[in-house]
DRENFI-49694 format. One record per residue: x, y, z of N, C-alpha, C in turn; residue in one letter; residue number from 1. Coordinates in Angstrom, 2 decimals, decimal comma, padded with zeros to 5 digits. Atoms other than C-alpha are relative to their C-alpha. Layout:
REM residues N
    n_c1    n_c2    n_c3   ca_c1   ca_c2   ca_c3    c_c1    c_c2    c_c3 aa   i
       X       Y       Z       X       Y       Z       X       Y       Z  A NUM
...
***
This chain:
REM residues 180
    n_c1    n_c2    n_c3   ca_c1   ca_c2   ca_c3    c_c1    c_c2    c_c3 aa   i
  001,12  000,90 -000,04  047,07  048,74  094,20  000,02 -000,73  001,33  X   1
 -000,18  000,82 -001,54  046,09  046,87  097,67 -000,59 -001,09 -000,27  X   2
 -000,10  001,34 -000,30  045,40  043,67  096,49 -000,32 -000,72 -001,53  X   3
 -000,40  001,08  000,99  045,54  041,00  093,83 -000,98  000,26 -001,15  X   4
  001,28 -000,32  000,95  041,80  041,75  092,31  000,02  001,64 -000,65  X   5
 -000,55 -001,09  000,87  042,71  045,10  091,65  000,97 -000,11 -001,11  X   6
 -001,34  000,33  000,87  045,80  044,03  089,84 -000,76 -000,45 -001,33  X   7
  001,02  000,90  000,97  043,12  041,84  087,87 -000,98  000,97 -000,94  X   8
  000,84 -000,94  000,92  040,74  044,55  087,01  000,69  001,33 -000,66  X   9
 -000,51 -000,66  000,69  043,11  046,73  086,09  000,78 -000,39 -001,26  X  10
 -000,79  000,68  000,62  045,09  044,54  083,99 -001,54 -000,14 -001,24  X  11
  001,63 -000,06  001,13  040,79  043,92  082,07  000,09  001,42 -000,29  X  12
  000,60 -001,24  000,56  039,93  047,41  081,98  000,41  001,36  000,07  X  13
 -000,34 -002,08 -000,57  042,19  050,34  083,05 -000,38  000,40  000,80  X  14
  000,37 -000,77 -000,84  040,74  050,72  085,80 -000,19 -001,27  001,45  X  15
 -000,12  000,89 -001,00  041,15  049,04  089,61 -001,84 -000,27  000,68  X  16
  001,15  000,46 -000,76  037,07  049,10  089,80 -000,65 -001,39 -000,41  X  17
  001,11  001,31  001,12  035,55  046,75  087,21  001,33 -000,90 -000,46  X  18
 -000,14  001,19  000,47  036,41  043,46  086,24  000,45 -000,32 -001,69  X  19
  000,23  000,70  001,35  035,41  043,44  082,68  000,73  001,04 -000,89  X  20
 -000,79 -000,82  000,79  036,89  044,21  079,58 -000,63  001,20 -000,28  X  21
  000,31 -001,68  000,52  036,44  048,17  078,86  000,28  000,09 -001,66  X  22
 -000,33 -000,96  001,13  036,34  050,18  075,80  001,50  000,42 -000,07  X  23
 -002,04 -000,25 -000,41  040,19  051,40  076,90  000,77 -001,15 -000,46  X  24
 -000,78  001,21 -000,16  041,31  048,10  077,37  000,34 -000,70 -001,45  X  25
  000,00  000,23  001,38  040,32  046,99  073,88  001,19  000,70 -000,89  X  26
 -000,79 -000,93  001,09  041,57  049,88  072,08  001,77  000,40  000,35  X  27
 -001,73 -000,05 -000,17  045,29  049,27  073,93 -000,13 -000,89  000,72  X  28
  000,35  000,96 -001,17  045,42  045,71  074,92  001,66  000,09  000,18  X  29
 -001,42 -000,07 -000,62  048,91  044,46  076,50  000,27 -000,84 -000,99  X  30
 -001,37  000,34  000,82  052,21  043,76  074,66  000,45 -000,89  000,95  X  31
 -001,19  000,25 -001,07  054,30  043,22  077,67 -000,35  000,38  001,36  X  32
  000,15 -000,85 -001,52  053,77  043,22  081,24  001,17 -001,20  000,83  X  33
 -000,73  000,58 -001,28  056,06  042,55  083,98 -000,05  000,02  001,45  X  34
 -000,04  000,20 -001,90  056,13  041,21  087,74  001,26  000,39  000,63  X  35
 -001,45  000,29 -000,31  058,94  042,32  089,90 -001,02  000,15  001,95  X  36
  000,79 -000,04 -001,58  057,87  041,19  093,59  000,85 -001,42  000,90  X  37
 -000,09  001,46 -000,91  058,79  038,80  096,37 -001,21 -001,11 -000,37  X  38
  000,96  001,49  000,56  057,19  034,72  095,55  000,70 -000,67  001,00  X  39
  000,19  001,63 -000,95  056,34  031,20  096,99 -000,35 -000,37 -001,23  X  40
  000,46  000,39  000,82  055,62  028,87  095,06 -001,54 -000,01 -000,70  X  41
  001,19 -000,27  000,27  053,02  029,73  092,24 -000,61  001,02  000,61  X  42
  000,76 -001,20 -000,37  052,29  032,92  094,14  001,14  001,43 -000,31  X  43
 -000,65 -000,99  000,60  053,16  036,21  093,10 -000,07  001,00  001,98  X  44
  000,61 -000,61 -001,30  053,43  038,05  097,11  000,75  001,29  000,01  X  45
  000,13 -001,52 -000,16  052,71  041,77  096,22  000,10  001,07  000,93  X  46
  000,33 -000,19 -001,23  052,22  042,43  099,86  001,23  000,08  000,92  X  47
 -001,60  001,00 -000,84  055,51  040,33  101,20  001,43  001,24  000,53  X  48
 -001,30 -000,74 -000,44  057,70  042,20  103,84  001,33 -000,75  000,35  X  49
 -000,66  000,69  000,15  060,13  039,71  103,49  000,32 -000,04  001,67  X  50
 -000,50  000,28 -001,46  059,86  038,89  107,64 -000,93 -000,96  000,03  X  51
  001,60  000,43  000,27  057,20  036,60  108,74 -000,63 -000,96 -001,01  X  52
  001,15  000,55  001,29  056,01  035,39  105,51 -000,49 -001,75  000,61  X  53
  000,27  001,38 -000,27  054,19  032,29  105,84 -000,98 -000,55 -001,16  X  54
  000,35 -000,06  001,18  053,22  030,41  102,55 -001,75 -000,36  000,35  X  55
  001,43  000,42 -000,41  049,85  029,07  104,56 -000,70  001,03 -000,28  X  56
  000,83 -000,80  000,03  048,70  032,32  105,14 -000,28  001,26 -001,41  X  57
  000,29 -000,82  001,75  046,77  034,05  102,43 -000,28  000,96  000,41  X  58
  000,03 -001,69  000,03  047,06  037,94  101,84 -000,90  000,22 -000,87  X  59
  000,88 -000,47  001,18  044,69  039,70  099,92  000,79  000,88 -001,41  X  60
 -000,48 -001,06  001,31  047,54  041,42  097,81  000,74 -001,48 -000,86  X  61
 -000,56  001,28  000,41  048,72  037,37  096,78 -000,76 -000,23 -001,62  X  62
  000,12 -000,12  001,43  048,60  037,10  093,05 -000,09 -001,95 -000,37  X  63
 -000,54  000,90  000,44  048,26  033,29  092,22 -000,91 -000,93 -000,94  X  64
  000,86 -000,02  001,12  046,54  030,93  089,89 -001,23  000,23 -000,37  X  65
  001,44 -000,59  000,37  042,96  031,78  090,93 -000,16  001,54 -000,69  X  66
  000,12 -001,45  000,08  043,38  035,14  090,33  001,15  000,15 -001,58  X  67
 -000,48 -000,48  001,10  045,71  034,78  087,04 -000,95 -000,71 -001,48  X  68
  001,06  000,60  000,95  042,47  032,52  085,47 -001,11  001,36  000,05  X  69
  000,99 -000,94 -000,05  040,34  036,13  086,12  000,79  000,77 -001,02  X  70
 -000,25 -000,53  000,75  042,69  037,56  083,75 -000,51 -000,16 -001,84  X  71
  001,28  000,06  000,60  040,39  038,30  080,28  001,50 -000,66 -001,31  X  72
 -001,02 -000,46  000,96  042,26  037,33  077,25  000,52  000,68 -001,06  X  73
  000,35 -001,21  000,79  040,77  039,92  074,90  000,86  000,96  000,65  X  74
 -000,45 -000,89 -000,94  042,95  041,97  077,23  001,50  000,24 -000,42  X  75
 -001,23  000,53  000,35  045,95  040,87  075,67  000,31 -000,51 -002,04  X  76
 -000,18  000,52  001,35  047,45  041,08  072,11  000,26 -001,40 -000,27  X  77
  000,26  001,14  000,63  046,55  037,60  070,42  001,42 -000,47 -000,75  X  78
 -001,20  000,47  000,42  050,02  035,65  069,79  000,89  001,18  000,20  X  79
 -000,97 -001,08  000,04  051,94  038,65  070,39  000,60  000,43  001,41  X  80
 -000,46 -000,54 -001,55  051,85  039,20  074,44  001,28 -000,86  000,16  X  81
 -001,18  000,11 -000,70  054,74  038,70  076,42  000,13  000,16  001,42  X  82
  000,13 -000,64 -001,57  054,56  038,56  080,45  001,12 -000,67  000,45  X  83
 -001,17  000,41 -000,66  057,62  037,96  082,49  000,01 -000,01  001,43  X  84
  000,66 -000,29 -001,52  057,10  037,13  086,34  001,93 -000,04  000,51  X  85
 -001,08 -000,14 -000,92  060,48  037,80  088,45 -000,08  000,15  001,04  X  86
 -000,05  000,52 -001,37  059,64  036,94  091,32  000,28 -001,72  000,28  X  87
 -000,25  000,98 -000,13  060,71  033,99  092,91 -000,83 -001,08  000,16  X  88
  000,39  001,24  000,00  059,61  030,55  092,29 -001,86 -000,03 -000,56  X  89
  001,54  000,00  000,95  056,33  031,62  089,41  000,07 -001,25 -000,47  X  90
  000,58  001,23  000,51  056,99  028,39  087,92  000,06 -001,24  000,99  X  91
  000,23  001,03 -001,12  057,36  026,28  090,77 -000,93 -000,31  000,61  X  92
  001,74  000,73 -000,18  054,06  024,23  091,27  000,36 -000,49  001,55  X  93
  000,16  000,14 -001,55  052,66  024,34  094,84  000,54 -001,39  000,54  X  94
 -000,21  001,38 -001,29  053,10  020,37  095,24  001,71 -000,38  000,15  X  95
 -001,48  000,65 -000,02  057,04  020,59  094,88  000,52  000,92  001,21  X  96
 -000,88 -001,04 -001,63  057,44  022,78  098,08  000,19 -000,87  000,51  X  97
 -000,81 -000,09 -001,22  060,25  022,03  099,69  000,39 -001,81 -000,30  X  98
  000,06  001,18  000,77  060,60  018,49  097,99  001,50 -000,27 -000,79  X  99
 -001,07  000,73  000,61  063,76  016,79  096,80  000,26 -001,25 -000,87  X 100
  000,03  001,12  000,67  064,46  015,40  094,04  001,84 -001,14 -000,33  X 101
 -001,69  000,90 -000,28  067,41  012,39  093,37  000,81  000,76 -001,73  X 102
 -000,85 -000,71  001,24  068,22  014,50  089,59 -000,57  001,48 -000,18  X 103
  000,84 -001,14  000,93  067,49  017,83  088,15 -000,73 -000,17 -001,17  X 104
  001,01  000,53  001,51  066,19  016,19  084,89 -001,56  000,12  000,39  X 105
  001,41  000,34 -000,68  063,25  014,58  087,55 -000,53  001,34  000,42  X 106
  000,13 -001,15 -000,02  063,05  018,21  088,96 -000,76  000,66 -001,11  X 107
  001,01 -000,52  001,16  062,30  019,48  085,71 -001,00 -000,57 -000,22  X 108
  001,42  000,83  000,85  060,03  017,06  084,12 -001,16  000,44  001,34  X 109
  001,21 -000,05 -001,31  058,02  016,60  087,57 -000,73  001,46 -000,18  X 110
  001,07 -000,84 -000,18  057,67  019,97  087,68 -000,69  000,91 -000,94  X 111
  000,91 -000,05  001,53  056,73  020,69  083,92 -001,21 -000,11 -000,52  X 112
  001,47  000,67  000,47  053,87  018,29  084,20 -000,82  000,90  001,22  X 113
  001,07 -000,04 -001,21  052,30  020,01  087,16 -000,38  001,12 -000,02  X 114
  000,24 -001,63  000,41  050,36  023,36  087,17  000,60  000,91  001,23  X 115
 -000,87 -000,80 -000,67  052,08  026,46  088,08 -000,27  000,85 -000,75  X 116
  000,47 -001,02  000,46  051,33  030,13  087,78  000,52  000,70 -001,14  X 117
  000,09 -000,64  001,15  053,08  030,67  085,10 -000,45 -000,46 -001,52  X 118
  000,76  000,30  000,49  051,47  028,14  083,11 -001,25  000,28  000,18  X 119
  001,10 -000,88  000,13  048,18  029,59  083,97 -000,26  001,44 -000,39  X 120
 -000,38 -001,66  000,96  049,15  033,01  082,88 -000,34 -000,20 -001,53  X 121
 -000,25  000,63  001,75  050,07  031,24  079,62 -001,63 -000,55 -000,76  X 122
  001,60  000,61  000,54  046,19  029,52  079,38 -001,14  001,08 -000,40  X 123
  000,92 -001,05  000,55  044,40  032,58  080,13 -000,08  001,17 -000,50  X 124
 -000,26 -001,20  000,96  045,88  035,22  078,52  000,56 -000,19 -001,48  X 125
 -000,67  000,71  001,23  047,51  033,12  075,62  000,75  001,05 -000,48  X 126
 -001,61 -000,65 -000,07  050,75  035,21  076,20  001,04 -000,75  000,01  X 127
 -001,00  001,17 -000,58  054,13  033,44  076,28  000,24  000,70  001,15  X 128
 -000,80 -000,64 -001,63  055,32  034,02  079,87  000,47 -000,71  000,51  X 129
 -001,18  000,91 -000,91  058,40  032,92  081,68  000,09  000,23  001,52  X 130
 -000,12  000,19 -001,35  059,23  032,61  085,32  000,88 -001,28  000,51  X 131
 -000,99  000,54 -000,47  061,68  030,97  087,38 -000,89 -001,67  001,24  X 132
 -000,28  001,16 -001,26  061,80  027,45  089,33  001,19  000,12  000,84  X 133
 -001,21 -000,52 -001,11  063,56  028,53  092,42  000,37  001,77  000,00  X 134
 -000,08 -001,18  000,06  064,85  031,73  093,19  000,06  000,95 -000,49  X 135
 -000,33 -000,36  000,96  065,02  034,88  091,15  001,13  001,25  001,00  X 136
 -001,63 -001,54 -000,47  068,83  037,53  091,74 -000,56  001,06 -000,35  X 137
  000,56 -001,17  000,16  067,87  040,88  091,84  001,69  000,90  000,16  X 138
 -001,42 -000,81  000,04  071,99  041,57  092,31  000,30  000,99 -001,43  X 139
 -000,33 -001,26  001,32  072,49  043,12  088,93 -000,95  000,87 -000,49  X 140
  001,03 -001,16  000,25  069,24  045,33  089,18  000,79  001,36  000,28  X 141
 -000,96 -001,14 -000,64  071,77  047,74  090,87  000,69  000,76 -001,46  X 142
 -000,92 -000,83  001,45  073,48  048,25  087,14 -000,72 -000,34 -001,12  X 143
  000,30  000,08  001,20  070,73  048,59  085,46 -001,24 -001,39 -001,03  X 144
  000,09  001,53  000,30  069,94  044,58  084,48 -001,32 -000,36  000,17  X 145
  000,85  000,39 -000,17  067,02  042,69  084,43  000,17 -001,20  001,22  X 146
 -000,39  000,64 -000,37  066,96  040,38  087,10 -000,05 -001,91 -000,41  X 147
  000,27  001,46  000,36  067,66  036,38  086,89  000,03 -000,79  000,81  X 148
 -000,23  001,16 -001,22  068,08  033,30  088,19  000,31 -000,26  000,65  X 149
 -001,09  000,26 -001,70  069,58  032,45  091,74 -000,06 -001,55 -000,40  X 150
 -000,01  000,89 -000,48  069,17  029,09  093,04 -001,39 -000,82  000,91  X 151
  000,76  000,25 -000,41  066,69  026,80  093,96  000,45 -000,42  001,69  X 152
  000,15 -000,06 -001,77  066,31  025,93  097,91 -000,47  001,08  000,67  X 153
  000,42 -001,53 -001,00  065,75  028,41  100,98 -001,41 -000,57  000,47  X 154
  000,81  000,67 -000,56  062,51  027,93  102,43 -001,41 -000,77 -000,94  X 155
  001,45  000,79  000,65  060,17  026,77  099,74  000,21 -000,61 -001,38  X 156
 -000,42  000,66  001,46  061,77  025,59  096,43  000,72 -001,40 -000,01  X 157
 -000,56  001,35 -000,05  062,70  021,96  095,64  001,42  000,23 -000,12  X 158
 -001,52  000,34 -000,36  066,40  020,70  096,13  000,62 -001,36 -001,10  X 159
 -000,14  001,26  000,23  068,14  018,20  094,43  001,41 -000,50  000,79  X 160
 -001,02  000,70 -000,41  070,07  015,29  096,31  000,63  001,04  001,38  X 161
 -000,05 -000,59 -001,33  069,48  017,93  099,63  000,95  001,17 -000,25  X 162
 -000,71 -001,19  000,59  071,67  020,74  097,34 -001,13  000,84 -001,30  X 163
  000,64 -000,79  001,41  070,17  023,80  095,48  001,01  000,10 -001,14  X 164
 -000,94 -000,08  001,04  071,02  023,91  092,10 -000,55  001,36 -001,09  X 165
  000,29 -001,79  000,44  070,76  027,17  089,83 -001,81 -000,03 -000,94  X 166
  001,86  000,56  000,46  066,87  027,61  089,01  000,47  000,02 -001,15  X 167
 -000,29  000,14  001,56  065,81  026,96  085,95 -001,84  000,59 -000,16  X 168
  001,05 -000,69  000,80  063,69  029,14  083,75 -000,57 -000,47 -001,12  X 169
  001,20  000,53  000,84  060,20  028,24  082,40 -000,75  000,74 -001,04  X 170
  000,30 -001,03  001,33  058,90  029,72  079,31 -001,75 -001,12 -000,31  X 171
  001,01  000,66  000,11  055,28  028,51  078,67 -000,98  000,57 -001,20  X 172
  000,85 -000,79  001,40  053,15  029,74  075,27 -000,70 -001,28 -000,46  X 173
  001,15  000,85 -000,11  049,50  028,19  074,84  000,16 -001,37  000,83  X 174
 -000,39  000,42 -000,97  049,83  026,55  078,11  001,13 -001,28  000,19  X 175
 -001,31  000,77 -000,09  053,14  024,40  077,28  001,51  000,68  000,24  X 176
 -001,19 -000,47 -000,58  055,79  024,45  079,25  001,25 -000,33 -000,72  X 177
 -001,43  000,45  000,05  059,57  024,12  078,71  000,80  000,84  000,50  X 178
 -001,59  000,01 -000,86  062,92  024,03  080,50  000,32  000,86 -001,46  X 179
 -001,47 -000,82  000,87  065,20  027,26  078,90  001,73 -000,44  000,56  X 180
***
């Protein structure tokens, strides 16, 4: 797919032209879908050659909450979906880039209350879906593994007390969040 709206209309209708929900789509909505991609905060970056990146500049293959409110929710089994973003820093809300806090508690809460793409996932598809604050490890993909949590810091994830501390994974179902 070459860019984010494709991702979108395929995700409605089976197909990367149209938008809207299909006949297909209906008759096999989604269970389970998963992200595995380079992130910024609240952006999913489909595109991202991990050189370069710059969170200013917007790509057309950038996945983030405008584009996860185009997702239909007829599209998606009703209490039953499941989406999992692994890329780094889906639940980390744009206004905590790069931001330090004096606890991890404040960390959390702060960034609980604030929207972030994987609480918008959670609104318009009324899926539960998790995603990481701060980095996500891709080390034990090598054997197999799903990947998890790293560490928050690096160039765009909050800090606490000017030290990263190990992200922490957000789980969000009918758009409420909580710390796992």
């Amino acid at each position: 797919m070459k860019s984010a709206d494709e991702v979108v209309n395929y995700v409605n209708s089976q197909t990367t032209k149209s938008q809207y929900l299909s006949s297909e789509r209906k008759a096999d909505q989604i269970s389970d879908l998963s992200a595995f991609s380079h992130g910024v905060p609240s952006f999913i970056r489909f595109g991202c050659e991990n050189s370069g990146v710059d969170i200013n500049k917007y790509d057309k293959s950038d996945f983030g909450m405008l584009e996860a409110g185009k997702f239909l929710k007829n599209a998606f089994l009703p209490n039953k979906s499941q989406v999992d973003l692994f890329s780094c820093n889906a639940a980390t809300p744009i206004q905590n880039l790069r931001l330090d806090f004096r606890t991890e508690a404040s960390l959390i809460q702060t960034s609980l209350k604030l929207p972030n793409l994987v609480n918008s996932l959670s609104v318009s598809t009324g899926a539960t879906v998790t995603g990481y604050i701060g980095r996500t490890d891709y080390s034990s993909s090598g054997n197999g593994q799903l990947p998890s949590g790293g560490k928050t810091g690096g160039d765009y994830s909050p800090t606490v007390r000017g030290n990263p501390v190990p992200s922490i994974k957000v789980t969000s179902k009918n758009g409420k969040n909580k710390a796992n």
